[in-house]
Residue frames as qw, qx, qy, qz and C-alpha x, y, z in Angstrom:
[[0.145, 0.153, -0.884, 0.417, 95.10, 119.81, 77.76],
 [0.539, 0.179, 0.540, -0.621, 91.68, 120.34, 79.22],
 [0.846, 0.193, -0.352, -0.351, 89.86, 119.14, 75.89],
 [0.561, 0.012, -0.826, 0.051, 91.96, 115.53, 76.16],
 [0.099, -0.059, 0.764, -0.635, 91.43, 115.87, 79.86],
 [0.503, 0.265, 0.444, -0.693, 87.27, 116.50, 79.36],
 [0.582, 0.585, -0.318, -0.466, 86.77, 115.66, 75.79],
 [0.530, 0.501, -0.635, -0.256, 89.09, 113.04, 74.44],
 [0.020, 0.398, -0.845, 0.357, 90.04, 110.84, 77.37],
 [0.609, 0.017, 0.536, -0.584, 86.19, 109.77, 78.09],
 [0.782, 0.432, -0.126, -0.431, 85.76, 108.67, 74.54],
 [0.564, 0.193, -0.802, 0.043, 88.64, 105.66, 74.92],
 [0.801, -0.257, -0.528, -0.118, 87.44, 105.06, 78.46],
 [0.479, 0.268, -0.420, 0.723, 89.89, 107.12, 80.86],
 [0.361, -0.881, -0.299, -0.062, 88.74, 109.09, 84.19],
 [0.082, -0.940, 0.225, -0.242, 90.40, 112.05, 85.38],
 [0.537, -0.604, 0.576, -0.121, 92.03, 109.96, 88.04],
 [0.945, 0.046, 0.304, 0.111, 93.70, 107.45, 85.33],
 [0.419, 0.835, -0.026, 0.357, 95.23, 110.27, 84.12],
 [0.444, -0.746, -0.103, 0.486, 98.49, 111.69, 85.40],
 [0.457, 0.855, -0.032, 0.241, 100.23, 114.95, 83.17],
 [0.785, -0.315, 0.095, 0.525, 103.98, 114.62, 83.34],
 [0.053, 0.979, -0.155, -0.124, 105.44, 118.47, 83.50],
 [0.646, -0.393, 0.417, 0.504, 108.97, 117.07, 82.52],
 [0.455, 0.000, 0.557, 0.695, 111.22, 118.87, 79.97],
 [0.047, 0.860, 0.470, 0.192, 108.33, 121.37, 78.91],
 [0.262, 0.441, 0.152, 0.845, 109.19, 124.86, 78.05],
 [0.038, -0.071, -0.577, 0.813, 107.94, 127.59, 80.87],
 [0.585, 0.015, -0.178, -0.791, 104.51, 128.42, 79.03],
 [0.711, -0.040, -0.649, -0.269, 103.82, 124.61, 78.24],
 [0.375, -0.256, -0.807, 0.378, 104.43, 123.37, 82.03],
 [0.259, 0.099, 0.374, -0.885, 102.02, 126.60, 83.21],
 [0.629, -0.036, -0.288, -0.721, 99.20, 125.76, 80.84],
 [0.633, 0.039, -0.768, -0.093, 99.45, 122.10, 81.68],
 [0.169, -0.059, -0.740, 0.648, 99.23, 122.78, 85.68],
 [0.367, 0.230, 0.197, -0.880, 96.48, 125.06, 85.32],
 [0.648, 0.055, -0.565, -0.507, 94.88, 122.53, 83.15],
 [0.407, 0.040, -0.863, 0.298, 95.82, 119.94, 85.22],
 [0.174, -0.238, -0.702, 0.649, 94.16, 121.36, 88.39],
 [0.376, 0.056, -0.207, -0.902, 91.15, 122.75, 87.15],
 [0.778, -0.107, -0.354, -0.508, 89.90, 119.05, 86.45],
 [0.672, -0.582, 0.432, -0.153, 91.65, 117.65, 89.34],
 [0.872, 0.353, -0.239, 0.242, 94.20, 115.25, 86.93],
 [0.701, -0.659, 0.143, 0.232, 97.52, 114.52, 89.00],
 [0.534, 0.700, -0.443, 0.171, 101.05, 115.80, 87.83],
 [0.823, -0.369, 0.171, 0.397, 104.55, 114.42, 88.29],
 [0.174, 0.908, -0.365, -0.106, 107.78, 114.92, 86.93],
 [0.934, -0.133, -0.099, 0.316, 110.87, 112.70, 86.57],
 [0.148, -0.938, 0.284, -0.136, 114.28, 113.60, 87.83],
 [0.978, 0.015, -0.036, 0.204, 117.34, 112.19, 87.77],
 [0.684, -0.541, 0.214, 0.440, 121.04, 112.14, 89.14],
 [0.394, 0.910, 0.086, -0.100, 123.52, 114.17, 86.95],
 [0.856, 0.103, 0.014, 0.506, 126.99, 114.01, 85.84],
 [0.215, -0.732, -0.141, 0.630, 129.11, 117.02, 86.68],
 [0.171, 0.127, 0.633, 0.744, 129.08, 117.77, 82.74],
 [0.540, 0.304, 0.273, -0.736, 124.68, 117.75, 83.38],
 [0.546, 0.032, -0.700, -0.459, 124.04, 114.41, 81.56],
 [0.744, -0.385, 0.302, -0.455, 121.71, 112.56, 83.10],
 [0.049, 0.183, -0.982, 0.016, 123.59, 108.83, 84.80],
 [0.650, -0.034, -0.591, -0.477, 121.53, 106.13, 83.39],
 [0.552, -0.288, -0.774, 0.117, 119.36, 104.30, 86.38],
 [0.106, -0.067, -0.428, 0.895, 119.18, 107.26, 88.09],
 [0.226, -0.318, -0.207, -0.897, 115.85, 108.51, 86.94],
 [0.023, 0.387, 0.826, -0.410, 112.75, 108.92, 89.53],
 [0.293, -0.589, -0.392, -0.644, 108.96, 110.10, 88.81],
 [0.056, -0.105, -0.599, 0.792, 108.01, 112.39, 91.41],
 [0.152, -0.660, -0.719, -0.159, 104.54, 112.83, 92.46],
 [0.153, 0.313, -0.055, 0.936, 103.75, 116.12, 92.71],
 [0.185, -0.475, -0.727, 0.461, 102.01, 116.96, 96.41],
 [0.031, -0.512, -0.359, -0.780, 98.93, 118.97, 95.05],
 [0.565, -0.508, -0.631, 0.158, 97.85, 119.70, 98.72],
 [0.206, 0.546, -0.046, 0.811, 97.78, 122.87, 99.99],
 [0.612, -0.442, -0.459, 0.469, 98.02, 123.87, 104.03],
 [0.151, -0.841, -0.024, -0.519, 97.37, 126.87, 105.72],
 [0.647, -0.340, -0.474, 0.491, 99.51, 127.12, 109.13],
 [0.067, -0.954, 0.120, -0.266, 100.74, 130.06, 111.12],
 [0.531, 0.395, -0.459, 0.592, 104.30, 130.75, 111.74],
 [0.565, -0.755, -0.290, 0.163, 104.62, 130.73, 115.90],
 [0.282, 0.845, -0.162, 0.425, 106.61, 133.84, 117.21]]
C-alpha cells in the first residue's frame, strides 16, 4: 500500500489527496495494514455499507460510501 501510495501513484500522475483506500470487505490483517498505510502518508479511507435483509444479503440501492472521520480530539469528560 505505501509503495502505490509513494511509488506507483506519482508515476501516472496521482497525489496523495486523489487517492482514497476503501477498507471494505478486507480480511482483519488486510484492513490494519491498509489504515496504517493509509495514515502514515495522509491518503483518506472510506468504506461502503449497506442496508441488509434479515437473511444478511445486502438490498440492492441501499449501498453508501462512508468517509471515514480521520480526526482525532482530545476533550475531558466533566464530573
Amino acid at each position: 500500500m505505501r509503495k502505490i501510495l509513494e511509488e506507483e501513484a506519482p508515476k501516472v500522475g496521482l497525489k496523495t489527496d486523489d487517492i482514497i483506500a476503501d477498507i471494505t470487505g478486507g480480511l482483519k490483517p488486510l484492513t490494519a495494514g491498509m489504515i496504517l498505510a493509509a495514515l502514515t502518508v495522509g491518503c483518506d479511507l472510506d468504506y461502503v455499507e449497506t442496508e441488509r435483509t434479515p437473511e444478511g444479503e445486502p438490498i440492492p440501492g441501499t449501498l453508501r460510501v462512508v468517509v471515514i472521520d480521520l480526526n482525532f480530539y482530545i476533550s475531558t469528560k466533566e464530573k
